[in-house]
N, C-alpha and C positions, 0 to 999 in steps of 0.2 A: 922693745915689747909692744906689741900689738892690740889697740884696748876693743876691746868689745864692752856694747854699751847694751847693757841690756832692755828687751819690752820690757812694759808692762802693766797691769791691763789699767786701762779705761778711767779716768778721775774725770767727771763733769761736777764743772763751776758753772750752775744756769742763772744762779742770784747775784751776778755781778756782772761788769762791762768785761768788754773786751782790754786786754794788756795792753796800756799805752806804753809807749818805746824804754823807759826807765824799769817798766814792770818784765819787761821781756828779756832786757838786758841780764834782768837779777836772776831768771829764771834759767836763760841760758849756762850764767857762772854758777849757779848750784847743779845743774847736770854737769859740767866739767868736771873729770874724775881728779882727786887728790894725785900730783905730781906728777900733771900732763905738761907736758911744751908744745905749747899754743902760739897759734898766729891768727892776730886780729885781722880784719878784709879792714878796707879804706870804708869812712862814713860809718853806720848806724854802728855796726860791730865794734866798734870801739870804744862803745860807752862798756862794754863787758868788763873790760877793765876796773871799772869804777864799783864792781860787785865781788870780786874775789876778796876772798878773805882769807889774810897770812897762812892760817890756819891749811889751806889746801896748797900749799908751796905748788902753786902755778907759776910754771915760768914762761913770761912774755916772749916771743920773738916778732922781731920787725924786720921786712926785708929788708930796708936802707939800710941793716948790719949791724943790730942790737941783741943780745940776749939779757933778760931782766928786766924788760920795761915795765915801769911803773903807770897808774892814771895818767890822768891830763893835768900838766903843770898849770899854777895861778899865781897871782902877782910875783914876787920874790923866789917864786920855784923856776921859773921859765927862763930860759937857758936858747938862746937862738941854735944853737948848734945840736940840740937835743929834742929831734922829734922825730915822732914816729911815718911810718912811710905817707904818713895824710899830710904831713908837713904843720901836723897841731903837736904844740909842745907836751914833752912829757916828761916825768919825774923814772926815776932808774930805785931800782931795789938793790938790798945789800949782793954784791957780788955780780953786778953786772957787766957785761964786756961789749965791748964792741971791736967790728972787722971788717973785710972788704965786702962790698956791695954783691960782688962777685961769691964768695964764702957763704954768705947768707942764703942765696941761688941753689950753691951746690946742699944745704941743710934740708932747702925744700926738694927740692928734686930728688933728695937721698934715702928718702922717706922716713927722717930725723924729728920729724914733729908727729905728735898725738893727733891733735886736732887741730881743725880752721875753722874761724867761723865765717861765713862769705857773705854777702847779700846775694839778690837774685832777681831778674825779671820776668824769671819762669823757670820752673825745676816741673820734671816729666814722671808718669809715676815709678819710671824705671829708675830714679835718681841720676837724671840726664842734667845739667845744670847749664840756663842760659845767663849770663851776668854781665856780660861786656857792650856790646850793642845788639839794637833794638832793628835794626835793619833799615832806619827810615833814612830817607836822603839828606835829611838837614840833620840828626842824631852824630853826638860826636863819638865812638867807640874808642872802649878805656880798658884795656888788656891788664895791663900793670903785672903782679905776679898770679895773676887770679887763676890761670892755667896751670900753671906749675904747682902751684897748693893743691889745685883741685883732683891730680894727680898725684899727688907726692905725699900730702898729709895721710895719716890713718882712718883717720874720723875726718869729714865734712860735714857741718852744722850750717845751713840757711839760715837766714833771719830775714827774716823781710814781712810787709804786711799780706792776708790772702788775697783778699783783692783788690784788682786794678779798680780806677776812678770808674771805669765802666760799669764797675758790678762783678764783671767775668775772676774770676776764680786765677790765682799764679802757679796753681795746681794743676798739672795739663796732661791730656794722654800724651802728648807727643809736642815736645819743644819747636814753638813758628818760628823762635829768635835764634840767629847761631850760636851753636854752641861754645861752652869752656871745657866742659870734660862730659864723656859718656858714663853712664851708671855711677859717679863717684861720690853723690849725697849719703851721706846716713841717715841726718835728721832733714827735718823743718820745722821751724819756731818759727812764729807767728803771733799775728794779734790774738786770733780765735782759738786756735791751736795748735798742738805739735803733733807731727807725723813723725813714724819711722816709716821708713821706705824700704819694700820688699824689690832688692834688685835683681830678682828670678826673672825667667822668660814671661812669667806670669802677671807681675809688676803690683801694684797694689799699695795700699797708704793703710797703716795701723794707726789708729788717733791713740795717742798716749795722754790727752789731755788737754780739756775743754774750755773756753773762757765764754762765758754770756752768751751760749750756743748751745743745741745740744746736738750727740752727733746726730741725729737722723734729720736733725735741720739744717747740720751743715750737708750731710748727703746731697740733699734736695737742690743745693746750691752749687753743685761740684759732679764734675762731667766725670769722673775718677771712682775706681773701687774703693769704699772705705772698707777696712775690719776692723 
């Protein structure tokens, strides 16, 4: 089944900060649709985990060849041979399984998962997604399965903060970093905001909702069509 995530319109929060990483995690696992099979990205995305609740029978997948995965294990839960592809331990839900490295591969690629959630160090407003490396010469570039999700999943959901240390915006007409996948974002979560992404020839960013900003201030800061 194929999810379509629907707009829709416009919620500004101007009386409050921006979403620290815990706030955006929560925010992400309540847009995940009830009885998706989801794949966490390595780093920030994995706290998403620690926000679903039983209630939406989400089920985990990890490449290293898990279905089921639970949060992040602690004391007495942690289990050396049970983690997720970050190599941070994790707890397992009822009915969990595990299988070849390989099998896990062919799930992504087969287009057997809902959604991903990825990070990113530039998404385009075409939903062009740059994640892996940064192009610089001492930058160590980190592929992992971030290609194959970024193609294979149904839904791709960014996370990441909007701007760089610089100021500049991770919203870009046109991706400088190379590329993971062309056009394959849905969304983008963020500190500030969330975008849907129009991936017509046309390109353009919907704000579905604001954090300690409003849009025509984030406009002002953002080289990109908003609607």
């Amino acid at each position: 089944m194929t999810l379509h995530v629907p707009s829709r319109a416009t919620v500004e929060h101007v009386d409050r900060s921006p979403l620290d990483r815990r706030e955006l995690a929560a925010v992400i696992a309540r847009d995940i649709p009830t009885g998706s099979y989801v794949n966490l990205g390595i780093g920030q995305p994995t706290t998403v985990a620690e926000y679903l609740s039983p209630e939406a029978e989400v089920v985990l997948h990890t490449e290293n060849g898990m279905l089921g995965m639970g949060g992040e294990a602690v004391g007495d839960e942690v289990d050396a041979d049970l983690t997720n592809a970050g190599k941070v331990p994790v707890t397992e839900t009822a009915g969990a399984s595990y299988f070849h490295h390989a099998d896990s591969f062919a799930m992504m690629r087969g287009g057997h998962l809902d959604v991903c959630v990825l990070g990113a160090f530039q998404v385009s407003q075409y939903g062009d997604l740059a994640n892996w490396h940064t192009g610089a010469a001492d930058a160590i570039p980190a592929v992992g399965g971030a290609m194959d999700l970024a193609i294979g999943a149904k839904s791709v959901f960014v996370m990441m903060n909007l701007f760089a240390k610089d100021g500049t915006a991770k919203l870009v007409p046109q991706c400088t970093y190379p590329l993971t996948g062309i056009r394959c974002v849905s969304r983008v979560y963020t500190d500030h905001a969330i975008f849907a992404i129009d991936s017509t020839d046309d390109g353009g960013l919907h704000v579905l909702e604001t954090f300690g900003i409003s849009v025509s201030a984030l406009a002002e800061r953002m080289s990109v069509p908003l609607h």
